[in-house]
C-alpha positions as CSV (number, residue, x, y, z in Angstrom):
1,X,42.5,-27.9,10.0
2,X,43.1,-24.5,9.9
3,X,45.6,-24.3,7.1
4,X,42.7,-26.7,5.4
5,X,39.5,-24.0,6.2
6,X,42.2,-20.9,4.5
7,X,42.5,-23.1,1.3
8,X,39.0,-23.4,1.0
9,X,38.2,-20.3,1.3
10,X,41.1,-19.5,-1.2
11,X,39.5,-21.8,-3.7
12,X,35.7,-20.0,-3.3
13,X,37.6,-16.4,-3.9
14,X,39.9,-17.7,-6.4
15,X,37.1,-19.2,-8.4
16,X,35.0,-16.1,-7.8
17,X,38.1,-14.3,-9.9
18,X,38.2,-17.0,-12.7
19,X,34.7,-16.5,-13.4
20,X,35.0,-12.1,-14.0
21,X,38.7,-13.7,-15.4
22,X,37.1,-15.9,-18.1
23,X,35.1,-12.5,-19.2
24,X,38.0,-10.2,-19.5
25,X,39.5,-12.8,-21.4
26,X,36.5,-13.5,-23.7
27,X,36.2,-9.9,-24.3
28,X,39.9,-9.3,-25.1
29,X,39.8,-12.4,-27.7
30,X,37.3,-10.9,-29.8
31,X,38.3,-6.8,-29.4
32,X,41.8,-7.1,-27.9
33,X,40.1,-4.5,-24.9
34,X,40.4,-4.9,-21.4
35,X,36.8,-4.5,-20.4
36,X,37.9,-3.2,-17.1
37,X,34.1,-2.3,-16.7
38,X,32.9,-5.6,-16.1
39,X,33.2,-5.5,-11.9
40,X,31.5,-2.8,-12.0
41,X,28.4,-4.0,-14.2
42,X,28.4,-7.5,-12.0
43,X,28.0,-5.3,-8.9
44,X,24.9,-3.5,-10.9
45,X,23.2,-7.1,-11.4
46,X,23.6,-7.5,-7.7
47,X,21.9,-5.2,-7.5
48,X,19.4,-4.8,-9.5
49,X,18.7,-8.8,-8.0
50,X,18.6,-7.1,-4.1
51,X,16.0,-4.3,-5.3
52,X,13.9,-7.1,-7.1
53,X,14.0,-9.3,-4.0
54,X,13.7,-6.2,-1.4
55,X,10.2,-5.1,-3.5
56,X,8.7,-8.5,-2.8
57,X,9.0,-10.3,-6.1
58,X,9.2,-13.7,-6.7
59,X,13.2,-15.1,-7.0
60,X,12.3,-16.3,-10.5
61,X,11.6,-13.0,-11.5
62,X,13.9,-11.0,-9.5
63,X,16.2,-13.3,-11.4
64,X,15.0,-12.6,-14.9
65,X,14.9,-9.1,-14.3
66,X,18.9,-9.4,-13.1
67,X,19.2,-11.1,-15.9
68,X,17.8,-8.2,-18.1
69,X,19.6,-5.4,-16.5
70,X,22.6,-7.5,-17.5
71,X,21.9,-7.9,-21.3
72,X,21.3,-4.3,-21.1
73,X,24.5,-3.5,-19.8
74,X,26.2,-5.7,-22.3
75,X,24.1,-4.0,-24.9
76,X,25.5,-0.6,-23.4
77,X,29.0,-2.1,-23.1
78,X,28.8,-3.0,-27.1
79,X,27.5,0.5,-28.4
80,X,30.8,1.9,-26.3
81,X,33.1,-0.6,-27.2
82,X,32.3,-1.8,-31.0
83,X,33.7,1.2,-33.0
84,X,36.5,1.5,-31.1
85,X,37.4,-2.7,-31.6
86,X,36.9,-2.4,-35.3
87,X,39.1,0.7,-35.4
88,X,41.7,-1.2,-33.6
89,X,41.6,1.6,-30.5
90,X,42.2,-0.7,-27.8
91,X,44.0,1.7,-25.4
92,X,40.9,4.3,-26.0
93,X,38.8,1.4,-25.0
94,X,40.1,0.4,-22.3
95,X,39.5,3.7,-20.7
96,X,36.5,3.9,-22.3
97,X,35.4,0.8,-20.2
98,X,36.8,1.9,-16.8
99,X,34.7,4.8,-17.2
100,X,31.6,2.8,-17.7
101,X,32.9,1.2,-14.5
102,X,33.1,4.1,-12.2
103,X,29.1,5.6,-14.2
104,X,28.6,2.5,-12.5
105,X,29.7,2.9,-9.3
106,X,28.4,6.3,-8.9
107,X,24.9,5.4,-10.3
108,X,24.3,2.5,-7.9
109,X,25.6,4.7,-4.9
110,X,23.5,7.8,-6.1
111,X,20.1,4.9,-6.4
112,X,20.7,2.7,-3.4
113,X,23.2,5.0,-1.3
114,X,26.8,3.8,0.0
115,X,25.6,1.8,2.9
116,X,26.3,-2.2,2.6
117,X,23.4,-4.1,2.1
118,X,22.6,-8.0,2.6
119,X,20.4,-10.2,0.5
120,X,19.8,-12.2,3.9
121,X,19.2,-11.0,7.5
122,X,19.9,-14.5,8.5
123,X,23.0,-16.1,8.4
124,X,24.1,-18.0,5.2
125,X,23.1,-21.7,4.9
126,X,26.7,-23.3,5.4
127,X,27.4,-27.3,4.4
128,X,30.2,-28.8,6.7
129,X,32.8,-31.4,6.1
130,X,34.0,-32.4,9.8
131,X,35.8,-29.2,11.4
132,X,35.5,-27.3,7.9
133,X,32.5,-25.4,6.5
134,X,31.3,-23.9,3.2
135,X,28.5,-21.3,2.7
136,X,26.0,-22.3,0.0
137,X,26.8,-19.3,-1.9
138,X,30.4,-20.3,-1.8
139,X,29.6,-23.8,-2.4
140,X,26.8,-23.0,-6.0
141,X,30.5,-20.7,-6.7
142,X,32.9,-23.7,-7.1
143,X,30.3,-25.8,-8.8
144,X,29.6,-23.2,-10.9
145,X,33.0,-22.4,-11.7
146,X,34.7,-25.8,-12.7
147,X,31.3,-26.1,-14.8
148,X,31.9,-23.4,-16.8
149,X,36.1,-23.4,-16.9
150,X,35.6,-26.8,-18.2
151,X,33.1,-25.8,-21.0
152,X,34.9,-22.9,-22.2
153,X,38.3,-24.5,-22.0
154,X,36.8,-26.8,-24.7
155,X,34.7,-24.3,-26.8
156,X,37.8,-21.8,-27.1
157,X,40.2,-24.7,-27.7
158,X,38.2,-27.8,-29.5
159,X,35.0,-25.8,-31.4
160,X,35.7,-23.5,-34.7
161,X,33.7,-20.9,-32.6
162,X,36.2,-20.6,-30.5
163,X,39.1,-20.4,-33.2
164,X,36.5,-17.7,-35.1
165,X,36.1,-15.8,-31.4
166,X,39.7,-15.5,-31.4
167,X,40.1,-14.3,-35.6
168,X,37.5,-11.7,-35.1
169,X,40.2,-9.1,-33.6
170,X,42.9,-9.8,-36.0
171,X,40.9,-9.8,-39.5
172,X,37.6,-9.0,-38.9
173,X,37.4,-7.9,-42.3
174,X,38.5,-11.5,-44.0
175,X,36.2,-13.1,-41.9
176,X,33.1,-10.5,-43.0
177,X,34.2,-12.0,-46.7
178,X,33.3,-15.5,-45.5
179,X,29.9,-14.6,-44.5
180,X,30.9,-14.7,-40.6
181,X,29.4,-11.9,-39.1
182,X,32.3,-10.3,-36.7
183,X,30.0,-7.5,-34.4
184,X,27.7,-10.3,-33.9
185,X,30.2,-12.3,-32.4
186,X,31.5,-9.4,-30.3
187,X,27.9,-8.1,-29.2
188,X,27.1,-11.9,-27.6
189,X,30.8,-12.1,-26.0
190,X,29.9,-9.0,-24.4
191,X,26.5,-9.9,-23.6
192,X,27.7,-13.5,-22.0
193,X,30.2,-11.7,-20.2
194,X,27.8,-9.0,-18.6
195,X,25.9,-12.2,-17.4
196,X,28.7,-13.8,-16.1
197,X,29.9,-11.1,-14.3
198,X,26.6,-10.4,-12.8
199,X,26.4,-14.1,-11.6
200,X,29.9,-13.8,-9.5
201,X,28.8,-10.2,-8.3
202,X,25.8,-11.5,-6.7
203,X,27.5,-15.2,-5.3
204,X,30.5,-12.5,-3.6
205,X,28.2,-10.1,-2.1
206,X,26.1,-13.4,-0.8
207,X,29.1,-13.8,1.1
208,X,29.8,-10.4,2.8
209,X,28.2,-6.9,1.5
210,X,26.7,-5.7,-1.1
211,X,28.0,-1.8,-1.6
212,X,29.0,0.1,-4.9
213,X,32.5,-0.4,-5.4
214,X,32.6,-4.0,-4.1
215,X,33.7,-5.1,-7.7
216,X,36.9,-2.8,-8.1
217,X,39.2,-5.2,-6.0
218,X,37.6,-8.6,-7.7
219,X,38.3,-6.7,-11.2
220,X,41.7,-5.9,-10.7
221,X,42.4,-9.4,-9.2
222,X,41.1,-11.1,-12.4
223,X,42.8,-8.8,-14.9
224,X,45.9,-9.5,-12.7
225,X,45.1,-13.0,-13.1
226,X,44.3,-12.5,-17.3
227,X,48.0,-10.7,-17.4
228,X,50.0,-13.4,-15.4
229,X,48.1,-16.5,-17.1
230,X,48.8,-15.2,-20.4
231,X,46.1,-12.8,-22.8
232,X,46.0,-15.9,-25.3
233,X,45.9,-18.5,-22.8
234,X,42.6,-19.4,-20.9
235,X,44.3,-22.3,-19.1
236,X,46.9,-20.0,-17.8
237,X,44.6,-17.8,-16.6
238,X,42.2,-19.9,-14.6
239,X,45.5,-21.2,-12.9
240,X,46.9,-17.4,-12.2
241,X,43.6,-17.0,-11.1
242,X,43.9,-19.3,-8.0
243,X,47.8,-18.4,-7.5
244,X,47.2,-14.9,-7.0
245,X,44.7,-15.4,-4.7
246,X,45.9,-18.2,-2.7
247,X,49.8,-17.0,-2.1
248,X,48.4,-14.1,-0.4
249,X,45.6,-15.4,1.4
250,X,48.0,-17.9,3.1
251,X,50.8,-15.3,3.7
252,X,48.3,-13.3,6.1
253,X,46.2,-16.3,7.4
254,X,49.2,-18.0,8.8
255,X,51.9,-15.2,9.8
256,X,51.1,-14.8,13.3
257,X,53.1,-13.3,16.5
258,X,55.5,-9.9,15.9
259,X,55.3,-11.5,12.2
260,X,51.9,-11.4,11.4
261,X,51.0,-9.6,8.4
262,X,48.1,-7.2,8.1
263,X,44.6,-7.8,5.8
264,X,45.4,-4.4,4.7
265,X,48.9,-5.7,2.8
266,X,47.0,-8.3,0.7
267,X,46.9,-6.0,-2.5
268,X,50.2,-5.4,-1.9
269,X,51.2,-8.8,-2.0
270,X,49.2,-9.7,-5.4
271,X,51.2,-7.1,-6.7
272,X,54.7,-8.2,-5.8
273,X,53.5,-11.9,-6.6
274,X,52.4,-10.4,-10.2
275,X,55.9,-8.6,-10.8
276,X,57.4,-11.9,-10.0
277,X,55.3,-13.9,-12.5
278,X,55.5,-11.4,-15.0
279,X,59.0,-10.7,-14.8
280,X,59.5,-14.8,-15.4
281,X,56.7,-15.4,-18.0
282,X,56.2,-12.0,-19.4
283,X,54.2,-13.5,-21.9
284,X,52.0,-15.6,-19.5
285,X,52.5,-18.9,-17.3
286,X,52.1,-21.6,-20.1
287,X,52.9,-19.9,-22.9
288,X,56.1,-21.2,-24.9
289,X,58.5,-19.3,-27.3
290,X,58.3,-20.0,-30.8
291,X,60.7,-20.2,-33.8
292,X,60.8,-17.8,-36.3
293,X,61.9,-19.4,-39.6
């Protein structure tokens, strides 16, 4: 029962990756730039939803406020990002977006200070299944998550805005000729993706604490995940998503005695686990090679 309660709390932080992995991903189809930014902006709709909800507003518009702040920031993200994606600068932009990430970080923690804070005083609502439990935070997560892997796995792969979302970065200026607008397309990626990322920053700190830099780890975990699952491949990185979280989280929840492995190693062990995928599908998990005629 044990080994069961570790795999489902695997499956609520692995899907809590996929859904700031689906982002980077989005993002990348349409610019080719890591929008390393995007933990940091979910962790500013987190809060901006705990200062709406601290000043007594209603939930519905503590909400649509959240939900402002994060078409702003995807607003912000866009007048950073554009002119760099349509001059093809993606290594500029990448930094460019980590930035934004730690303006983030240090806004939030100048506004609401460093100290954790907890959108409940009580403890979390939990459903149970026998011997194992599930917050409702976790719970709205993995419902949320196969939800939207599922609709996206079919608009990127079965709708022509998918196929378009994934022309836009390599001839932006073909598609213009065809009367499909390119920025557009990028400014509502990056806009869906702020929102997105918002929603998993407020379901993780539901969970545990709601500080500045909560989204760093979760950021690096999903562009982990985008790199090991393949840039071009959405499937393969919703299922690097889970693998890189669950490999480590069993490794230190069931090493006990003089070999128990510290919390404190988990990083480390995404890593090595990355090296290894990477070094045996450097171009990601399901991707094939092709012939060159």
């Amino acid at each position: 029962m044990f080994f069961l309660q570790i795999l489902l709390n695997s499956l609520v932080m692995g899907t809590q990756v996929v859904l700031l992995a689906v982002p980077l991903y989005l993002v990348y189809s349409s610019s080719k730039i890591y929008h390393l930014g995007l933990g940091a902006t979910g962790i500013s709709v987190a809060y901006a939803l705990w200062f709406g909800l601290k000043s007594g507003w209603s939930v519905p518009m503590a909400i649509i406020f959240a939900i402002i702040c994060a078409v702003i920031l995807g607003l912000i993200s866009f007048s950073l990002l554009e002119k760099l994606a349509k001059k093809k600068e993606h290594m500029f932009g990448l930094l460019v977006s980590f930035s934004l990430g730690l303006c983030l970080e240090a806004i939030t923690a100048i506004m609401f200070g460093t100290d954790g804070k907890f959108f409940l005083t009580t403890p979390l609502p939990t459903i149970r299944f026998s011997e194992l439990y599930l917050t409702f935070p976790g719970a709205a997560t993995l419902a949320t998550g196969l939800i939207l892997s599922v609709l996206f796995l079919i608009l990127v792969a079965k709708t022509p805005w998918g196929r378009k979302m994934k022309a836009v970065s390599e001839n932006s200026y073909l598609l213009s000729s065809l009367s499909f607008n390119a920025t557009t397309v990028r400014l509502l990626v990056l806009i869906i993706a702020s929102i997105l990322a918002g929603f998993v920053g407020i379901m993780m700190t539901f969970n545990s604490t709601l500080t500045p830099g909560a989204g760093f780890n979760l950021v690096v975990l999903a562009f982990i995940a985008l790199l090991v699952g393949g840039v071009n491949s959405l499937k393969g990185t919703i299922i690097a998503s889970y693998i890189v979280v669950l490999i480590p989280e069993l490794i230190v929840g069931l090493s006990a005695g003089q070999y128990s492995v510290s919390l404190s190693w988990k990083m480390v062990i995404v890593f090595v686990v990355a090296a290894i995928f990477l070094t045996w599908k450097p171009n990601g998990l399901l991707t094939r090679k092709e012939r060159v005629e």
